[in-house]
MIPABA-9711 format. One record per residue: x, z, y negated of N, C-alpha, C in turn; residue in three letters. Coordinates in steps of 0.05 Angstrom, whole numbers, plus 32768, in hexadecimal, padded with zeros to 4 digits. Each point is the difference from the previous one (the first is absolute). Example, Ala and Ser with C-alpha at 12.3 -4.5 7.8 and 13.67 -1.06 7.14 Angstrom:
<sites>
8108809C80727FEE80007FE8801280007FE8Ala
7FF97FF27FEB801080017FE87FF1800E7FEASer
</sites>
This chain:
<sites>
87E5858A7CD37FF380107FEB7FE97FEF7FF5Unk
7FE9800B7FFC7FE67FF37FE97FFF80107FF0Unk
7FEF7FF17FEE7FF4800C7FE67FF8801B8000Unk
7FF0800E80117FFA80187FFE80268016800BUnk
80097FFB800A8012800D800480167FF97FE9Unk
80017FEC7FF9800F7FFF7FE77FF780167FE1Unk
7FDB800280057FF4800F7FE5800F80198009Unk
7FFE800A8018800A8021800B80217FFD8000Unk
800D7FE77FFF8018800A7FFF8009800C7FDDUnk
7FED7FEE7FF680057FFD7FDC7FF4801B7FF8Unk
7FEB800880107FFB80197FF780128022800AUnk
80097FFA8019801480137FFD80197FFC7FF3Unk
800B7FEE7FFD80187FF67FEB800080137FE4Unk
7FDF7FFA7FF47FFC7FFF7FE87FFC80228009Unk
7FF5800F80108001801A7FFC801980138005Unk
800F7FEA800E801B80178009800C7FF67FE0Unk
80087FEC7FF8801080037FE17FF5800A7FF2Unk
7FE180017FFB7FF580137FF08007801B7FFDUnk
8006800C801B800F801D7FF98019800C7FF1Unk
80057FF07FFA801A7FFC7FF180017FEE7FE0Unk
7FE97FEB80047FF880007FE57FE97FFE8004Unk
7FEC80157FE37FED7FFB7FFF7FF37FF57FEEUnk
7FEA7FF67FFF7FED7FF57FF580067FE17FFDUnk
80097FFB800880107FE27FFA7FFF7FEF801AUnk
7FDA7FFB800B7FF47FF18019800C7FE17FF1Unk
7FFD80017FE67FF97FDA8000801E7FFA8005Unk
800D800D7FEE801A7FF6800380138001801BUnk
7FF6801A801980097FF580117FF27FED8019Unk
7FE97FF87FF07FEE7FE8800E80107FE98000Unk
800280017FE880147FE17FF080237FFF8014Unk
80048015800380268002800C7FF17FF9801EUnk
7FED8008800D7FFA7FF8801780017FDD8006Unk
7FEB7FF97FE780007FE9800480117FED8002Unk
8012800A7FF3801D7FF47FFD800E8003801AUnk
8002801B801180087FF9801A7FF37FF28011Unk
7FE97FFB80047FF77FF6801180017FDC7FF9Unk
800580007FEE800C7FDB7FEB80137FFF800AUnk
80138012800B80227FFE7FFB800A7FF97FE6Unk
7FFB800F7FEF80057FF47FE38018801E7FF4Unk
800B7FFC7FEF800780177FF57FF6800B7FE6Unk
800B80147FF77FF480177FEA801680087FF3Unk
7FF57FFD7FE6800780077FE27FF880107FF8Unk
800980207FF87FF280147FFB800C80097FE6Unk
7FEA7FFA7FEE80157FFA7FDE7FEB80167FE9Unk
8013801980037FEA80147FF28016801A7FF2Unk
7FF180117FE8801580117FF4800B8015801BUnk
8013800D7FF4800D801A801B7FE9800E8002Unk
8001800E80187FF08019800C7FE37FF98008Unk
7FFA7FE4800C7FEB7FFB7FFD7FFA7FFB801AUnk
80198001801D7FF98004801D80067FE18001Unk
800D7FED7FF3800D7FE78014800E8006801AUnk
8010800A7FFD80148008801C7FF9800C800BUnk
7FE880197FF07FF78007801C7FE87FF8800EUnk
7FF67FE87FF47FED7FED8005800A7FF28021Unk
801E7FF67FF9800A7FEE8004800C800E8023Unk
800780197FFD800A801680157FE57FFF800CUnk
7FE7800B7FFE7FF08004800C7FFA7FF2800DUnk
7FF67FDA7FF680037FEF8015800E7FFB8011Unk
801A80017FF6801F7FFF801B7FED801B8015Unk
800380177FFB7FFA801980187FDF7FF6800CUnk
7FF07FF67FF67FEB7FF8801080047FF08010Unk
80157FEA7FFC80097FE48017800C8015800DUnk
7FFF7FF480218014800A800580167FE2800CUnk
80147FFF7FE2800B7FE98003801A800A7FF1Unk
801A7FF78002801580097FF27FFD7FFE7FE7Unk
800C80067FF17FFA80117FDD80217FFA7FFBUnk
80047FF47FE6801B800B7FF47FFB7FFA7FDEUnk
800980127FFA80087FFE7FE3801B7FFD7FE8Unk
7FFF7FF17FF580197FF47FE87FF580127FE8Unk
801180147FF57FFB80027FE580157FF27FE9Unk
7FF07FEA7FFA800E7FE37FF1800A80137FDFUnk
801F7FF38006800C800E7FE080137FE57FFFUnk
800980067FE7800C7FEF7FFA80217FEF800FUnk
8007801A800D801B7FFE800B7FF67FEC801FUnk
7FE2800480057FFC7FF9801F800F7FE08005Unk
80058000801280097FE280087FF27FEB8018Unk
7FFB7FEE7FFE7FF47FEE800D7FFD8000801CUnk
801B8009800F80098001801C7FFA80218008Unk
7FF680127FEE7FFD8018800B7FDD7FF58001Unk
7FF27FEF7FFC7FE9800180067FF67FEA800BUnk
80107FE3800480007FF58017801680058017Unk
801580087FFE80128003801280187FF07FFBUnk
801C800E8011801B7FF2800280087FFB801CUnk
80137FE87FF880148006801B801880097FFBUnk
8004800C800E801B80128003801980008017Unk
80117FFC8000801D800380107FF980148011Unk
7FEF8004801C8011801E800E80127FF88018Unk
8012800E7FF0801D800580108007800B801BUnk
7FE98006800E8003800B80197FF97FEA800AUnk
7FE57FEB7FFD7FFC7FEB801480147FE37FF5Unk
800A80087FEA800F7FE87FF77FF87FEE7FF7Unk
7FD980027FEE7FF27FEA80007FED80027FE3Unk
7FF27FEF7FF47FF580017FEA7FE7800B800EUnk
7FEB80127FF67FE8801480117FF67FF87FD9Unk
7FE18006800F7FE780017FE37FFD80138006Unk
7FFC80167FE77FF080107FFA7FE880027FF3Unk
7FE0800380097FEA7FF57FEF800880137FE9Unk
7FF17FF87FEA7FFB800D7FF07FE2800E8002Unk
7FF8800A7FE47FE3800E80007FEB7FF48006Unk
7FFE7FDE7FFE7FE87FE88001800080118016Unk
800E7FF580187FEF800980197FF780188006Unk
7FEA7FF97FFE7FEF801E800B7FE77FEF7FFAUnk
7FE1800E80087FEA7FF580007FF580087FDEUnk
800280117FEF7FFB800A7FEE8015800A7FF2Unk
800C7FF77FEA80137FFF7FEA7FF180107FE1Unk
8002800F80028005800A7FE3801180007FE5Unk
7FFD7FEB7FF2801B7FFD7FEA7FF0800F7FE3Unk
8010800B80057FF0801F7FE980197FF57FEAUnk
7FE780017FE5800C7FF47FE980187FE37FFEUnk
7FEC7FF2800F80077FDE800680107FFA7FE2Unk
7FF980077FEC80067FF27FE6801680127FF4Unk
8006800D800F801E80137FF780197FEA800AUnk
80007FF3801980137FF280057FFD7FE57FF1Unk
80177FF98006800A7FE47FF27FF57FED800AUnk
7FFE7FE67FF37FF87FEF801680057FF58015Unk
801880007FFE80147FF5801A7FFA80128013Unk
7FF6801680007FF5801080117FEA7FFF800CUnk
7FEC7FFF7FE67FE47FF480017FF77FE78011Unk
801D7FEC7FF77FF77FE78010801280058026Unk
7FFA8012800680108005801B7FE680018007Unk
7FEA80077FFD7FDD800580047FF07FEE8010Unk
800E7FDA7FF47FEC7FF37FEE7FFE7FF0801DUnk
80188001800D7FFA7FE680237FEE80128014Unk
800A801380007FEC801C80117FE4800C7FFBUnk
7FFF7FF17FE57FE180097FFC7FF67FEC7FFDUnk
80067FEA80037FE97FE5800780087FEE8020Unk
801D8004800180057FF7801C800980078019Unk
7FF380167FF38004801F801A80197FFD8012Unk
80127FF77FEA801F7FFC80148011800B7FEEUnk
801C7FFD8000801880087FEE80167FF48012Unk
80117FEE7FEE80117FF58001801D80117FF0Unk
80168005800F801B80087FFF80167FF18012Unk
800E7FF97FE480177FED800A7FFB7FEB800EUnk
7FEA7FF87FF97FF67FDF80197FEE8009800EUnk
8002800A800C7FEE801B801B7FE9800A7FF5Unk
7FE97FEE80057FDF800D80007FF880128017Unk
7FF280147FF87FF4801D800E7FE97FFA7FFFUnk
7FEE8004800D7FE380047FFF7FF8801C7FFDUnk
7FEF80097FE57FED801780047FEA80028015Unk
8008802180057FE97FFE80177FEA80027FF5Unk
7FF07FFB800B7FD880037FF97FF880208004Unk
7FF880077FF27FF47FFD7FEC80127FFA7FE9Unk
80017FFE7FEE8014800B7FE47FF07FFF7FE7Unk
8007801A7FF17FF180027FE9800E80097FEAUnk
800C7FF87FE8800980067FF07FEA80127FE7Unk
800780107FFF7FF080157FE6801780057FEDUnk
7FFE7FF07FE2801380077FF27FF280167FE9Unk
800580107FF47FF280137FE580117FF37FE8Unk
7FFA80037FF3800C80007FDC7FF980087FEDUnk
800880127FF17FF780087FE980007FF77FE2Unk
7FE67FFD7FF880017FEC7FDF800580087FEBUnk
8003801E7FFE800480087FEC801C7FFE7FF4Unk
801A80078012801C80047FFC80027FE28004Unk
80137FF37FEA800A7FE7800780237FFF7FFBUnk
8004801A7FF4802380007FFC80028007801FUnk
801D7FE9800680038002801B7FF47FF38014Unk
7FF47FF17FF87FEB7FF0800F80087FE67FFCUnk
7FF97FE9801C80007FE480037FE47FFB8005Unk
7FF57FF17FF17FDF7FFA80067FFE7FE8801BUnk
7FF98006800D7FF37FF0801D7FFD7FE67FF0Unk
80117FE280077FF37FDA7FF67FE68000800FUnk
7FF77FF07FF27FE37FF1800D7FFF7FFE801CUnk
80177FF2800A80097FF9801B7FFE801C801CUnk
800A80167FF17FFF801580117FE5800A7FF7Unk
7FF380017FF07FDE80167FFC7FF27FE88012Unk
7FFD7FE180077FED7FEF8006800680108025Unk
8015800780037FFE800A801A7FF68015800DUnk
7FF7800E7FE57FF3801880057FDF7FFC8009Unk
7FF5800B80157FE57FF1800C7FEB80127FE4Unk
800280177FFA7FFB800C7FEC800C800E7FF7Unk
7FF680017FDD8015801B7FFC7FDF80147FF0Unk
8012801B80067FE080117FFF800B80127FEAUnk
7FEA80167FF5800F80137FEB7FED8018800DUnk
800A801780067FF78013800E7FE8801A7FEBUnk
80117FF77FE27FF5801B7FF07FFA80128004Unk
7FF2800B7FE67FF7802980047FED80018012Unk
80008018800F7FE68002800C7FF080127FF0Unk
7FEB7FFB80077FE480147FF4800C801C7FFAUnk
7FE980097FF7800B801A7FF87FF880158020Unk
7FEB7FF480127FFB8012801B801380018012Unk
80117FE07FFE80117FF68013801380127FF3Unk
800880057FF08012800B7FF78008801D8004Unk
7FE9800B80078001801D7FFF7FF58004801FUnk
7FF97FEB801180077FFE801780227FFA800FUnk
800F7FF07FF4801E7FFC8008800D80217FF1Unk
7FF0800A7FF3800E80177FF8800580158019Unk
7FE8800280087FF18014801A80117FF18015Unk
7FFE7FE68007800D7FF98013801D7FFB8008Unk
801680087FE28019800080078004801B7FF5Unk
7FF4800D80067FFE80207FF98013800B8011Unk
7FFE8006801480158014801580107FE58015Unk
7FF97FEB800880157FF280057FF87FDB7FF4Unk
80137FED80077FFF7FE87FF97FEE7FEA8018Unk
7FE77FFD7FF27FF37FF68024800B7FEA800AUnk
80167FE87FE380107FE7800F800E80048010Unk
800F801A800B8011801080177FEE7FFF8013Unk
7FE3800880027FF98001801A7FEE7FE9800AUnk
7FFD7FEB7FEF7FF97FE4800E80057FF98014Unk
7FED7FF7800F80107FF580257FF07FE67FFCUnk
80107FE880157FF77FE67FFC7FDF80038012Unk
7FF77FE77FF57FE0800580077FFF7FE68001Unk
80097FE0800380057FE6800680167FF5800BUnk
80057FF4801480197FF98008800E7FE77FF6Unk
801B7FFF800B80037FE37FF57FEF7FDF800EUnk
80038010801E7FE97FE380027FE47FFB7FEEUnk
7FED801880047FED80007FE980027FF27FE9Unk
801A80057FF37FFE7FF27FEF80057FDD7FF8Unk
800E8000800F80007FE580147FE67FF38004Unk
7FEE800680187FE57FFD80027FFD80007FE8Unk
7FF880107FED7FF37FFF7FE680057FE67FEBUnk
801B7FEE800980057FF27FEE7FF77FEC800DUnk
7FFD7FFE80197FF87FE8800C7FE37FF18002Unk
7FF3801F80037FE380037FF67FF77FF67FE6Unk
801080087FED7FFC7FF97FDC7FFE7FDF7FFEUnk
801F7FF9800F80017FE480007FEE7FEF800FUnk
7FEF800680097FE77FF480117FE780017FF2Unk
8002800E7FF27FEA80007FEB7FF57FDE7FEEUnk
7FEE7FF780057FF37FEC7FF2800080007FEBUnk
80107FEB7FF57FF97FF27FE17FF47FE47FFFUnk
7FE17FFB7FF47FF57FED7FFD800B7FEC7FEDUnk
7FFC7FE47FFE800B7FF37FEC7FF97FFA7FEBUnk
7FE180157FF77FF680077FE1800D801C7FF6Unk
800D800A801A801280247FF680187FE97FFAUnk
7FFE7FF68014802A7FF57FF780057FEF7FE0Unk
7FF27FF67FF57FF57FE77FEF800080117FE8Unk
7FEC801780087FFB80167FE7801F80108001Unk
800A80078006801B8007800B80117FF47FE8Unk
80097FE6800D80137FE97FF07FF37FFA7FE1Unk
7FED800E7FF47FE37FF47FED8016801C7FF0Unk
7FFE80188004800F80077FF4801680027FF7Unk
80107FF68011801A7FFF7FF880027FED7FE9Unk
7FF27FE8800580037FED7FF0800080097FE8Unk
7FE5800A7FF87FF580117FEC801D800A7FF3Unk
800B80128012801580077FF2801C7FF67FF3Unk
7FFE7FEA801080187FE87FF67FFF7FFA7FE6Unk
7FDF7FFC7FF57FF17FEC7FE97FFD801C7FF1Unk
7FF680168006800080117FEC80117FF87FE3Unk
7FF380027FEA800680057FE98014801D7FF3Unk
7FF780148013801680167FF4801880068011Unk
80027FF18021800E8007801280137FE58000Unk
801A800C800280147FEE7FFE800F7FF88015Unk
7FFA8011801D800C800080197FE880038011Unk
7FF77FE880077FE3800980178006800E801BUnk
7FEA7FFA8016800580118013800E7FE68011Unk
801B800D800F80057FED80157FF97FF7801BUnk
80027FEF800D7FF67FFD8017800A80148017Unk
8019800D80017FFE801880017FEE80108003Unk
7FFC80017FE67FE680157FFC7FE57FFB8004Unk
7FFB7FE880057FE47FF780087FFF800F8028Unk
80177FF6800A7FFD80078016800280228012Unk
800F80077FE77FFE80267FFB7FE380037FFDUnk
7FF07FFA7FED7FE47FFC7FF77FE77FFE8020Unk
800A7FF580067FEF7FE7801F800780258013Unk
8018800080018003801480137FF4801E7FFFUnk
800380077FE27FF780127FF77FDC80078006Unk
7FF27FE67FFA7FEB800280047FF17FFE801DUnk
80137FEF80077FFB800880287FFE80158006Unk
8014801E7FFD8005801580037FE680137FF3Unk
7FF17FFC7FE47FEE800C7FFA7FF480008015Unk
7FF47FE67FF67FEC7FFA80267FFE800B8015Unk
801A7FFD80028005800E80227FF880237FFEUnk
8000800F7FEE800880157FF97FDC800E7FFCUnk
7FF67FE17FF37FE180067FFE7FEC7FF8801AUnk
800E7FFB800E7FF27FF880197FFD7FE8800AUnk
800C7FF57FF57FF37FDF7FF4801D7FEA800EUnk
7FF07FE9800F80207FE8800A7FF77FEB7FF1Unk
7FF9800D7FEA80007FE47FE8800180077FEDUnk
800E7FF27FE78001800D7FE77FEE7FEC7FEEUnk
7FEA80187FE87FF67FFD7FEB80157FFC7FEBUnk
7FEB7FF17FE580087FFB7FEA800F80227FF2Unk
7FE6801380078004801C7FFD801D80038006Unk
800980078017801380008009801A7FF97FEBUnk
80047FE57FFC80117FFB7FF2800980027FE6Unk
7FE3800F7FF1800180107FE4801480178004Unk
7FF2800D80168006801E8004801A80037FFEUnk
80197FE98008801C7FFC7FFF800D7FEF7FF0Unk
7FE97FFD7FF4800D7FE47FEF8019800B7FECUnk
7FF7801C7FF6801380057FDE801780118009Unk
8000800C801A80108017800D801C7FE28014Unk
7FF07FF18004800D7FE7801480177FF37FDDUnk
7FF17FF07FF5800A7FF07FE97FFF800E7FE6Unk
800F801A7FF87FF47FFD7FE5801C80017FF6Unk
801A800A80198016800A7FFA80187FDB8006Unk
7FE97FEB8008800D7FED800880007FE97FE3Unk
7FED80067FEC80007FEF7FE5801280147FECUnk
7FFB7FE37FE88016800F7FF67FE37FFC7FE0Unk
800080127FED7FE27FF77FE980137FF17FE4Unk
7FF07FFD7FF980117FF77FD87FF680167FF9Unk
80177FFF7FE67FFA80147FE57FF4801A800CUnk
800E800B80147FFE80257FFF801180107FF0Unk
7FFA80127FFA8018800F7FFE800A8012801AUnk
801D800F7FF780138009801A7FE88014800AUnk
7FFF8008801B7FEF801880067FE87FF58005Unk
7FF27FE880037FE57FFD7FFA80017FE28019Unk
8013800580067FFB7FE3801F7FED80028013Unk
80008019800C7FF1800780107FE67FF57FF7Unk
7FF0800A7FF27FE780057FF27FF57FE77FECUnk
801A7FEF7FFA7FFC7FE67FFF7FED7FEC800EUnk
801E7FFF80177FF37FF5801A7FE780048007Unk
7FF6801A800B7FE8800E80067FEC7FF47FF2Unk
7FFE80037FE77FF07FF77FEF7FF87FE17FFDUnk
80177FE680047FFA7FEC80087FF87FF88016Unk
8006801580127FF77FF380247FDB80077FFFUnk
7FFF80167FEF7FE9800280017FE97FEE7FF6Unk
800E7FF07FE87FF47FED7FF380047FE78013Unk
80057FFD801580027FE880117FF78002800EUnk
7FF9801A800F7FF0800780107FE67FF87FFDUnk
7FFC800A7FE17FE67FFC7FF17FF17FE27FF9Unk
801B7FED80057FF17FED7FF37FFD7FE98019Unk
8017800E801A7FF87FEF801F7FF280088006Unk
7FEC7FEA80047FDE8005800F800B80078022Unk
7FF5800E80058009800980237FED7FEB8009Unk
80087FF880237FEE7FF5800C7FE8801A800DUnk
7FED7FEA80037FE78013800A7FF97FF08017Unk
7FEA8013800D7FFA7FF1801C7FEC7FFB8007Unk
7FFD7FE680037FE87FEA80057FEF80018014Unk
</sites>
């Protein structure tokens, strides 16, 4: 795969989910980018606002296995990595996977389950394995975790540690659409549901290629420098009390490869790395003196001021 066949794969991607949601190009620009990172997604917005079916539409465009967890409180750890079990006909201890395996995982309302649940997530989404009873599994490639959560309801809720959001490659917020988009999804789920008639339009090797491609992408060592320049920034910040981790610098590096690649480009700009900077890190700090409800927009608000005050490199 090259760059031009990567822009045409991103652009049918982005038109087949579009039928199913509309008006909402940037945001599924941003979930692209994240597949093509191998990163996962946080989709953290009020009800009725098309996470899941954000989240469905990409699954039916891959054509890659799909499974979904709807996370409640009762769920248990081994129904979503797996057990072993006694069967009595071969006389022998047998695994049964759980939900991880599959190439695309949906954990719809991540913050309904417990943590002990939560933390069943945490080896499989950074070490693309899972360990039971001694016995490590390898996830197959692709794998993409898309979790949703909702901010408004917190009775009943376990809030995601630091430790599990830094694993998230981004987390996005989908919001209202316009008022045209709106009265377009009216017309368009009028006489049937168009996420029913999605057919895949990228395969799983594609997507494969696509990550391989991303990761080939050039970072200079005034992009990489400016890179590490902010994080720092954010360590030393005055209102931020949890900077960005190295973790997240390297979520950051990848993220901006993928613009690149996406813009045509096997090298990445300073540009570039703005464009991801607050959507990449804003959900990985932690600010001082907010009040409850106002983290998001915190963050945002300081990354922007760091943005503002790292001189980007320029070119000589």
């Amino acid at each position: 795969m090259n760059m031009t066949q990567l822009q045409q794969l991103t652009q049918d991607l982005k038109g087949n989910i579009g039928k199913a949601i509309m008006g909402k190009d940037e945001q599924i620009e941003k979930i692209l980018l994240a597949l093509y990172s191998g990163g996962h997604i946080l989709l953290e917005d009020i009800p009725g606002t098309g996470k899941t079916t954000m989240a469905k539409a990409l699954a039916r465009s891959l054509d890659c296995q799909f499974k979904r967890v709807q996370f409640t409180p009762d769920l248990l750890p081994s129904e979503v990595t797996g057990i072993n079990f006694y069967n009595q006909k071969e006389q022998q201890f047998q695994f049964k996977p759980g939900a991880i395996f599959t190439n695309i995982l949906l954990a719809d309302e991540i913050n309904r389950a417990t943590p002990r649940t939560q933390s069943s997530l945490l080896e499989c989404m950074e070490e693309r394995q899972c360990s039971v009873d001694g016995v490590t599994y390898q996830m197959e490639s692709p794998f993409l975790v898309i979790a949703t959560q909702n901010p408004v309801e917190i009775q009943g809720t376990f809030p995601l540690p630091e430790a599990q959001l830094d694993r998230f490659f981004m987390k996005l917020s989908l919001g209202y659409p316009g008022a045209e988009q709106e009265k377009t999804m009216l017309t368009a789920y009028r006489a049937e549901n168009p996420l029913a008639a999605l057919e895949p339009v990228c395969s799983k090797e594609q997507v494969l290629e696509a990550q391989q491609l991303v990761s080939s992408v050039k970072v200079g060592d005034a992009v990489a420098g400016y890179m590490v320049a902010l994080a720092e920034k954010s360590r030393s910040h005055e209102k931020i009390r949890l900077g960005i981790s190295p973790r997240g610098v390297m979520a950051l590096m990848r993220a901006s490869q993928a613009k690149a690649a996406i813009e045509g480009r096997d090298f990445v700009l300073p540009d570039d790395v703005k464009a991801v900077f607050a959507d990449v890190c804003a959900h990985r700090i932690i600010c001082r003196g907010y009040q409850m409800g106002q983290a998001d927009a915190a963050a945002k608000e300081n990354l922007a001021d760091i943005l503002a005050k790292t001189p980007a490199p320029v070119e000589r």
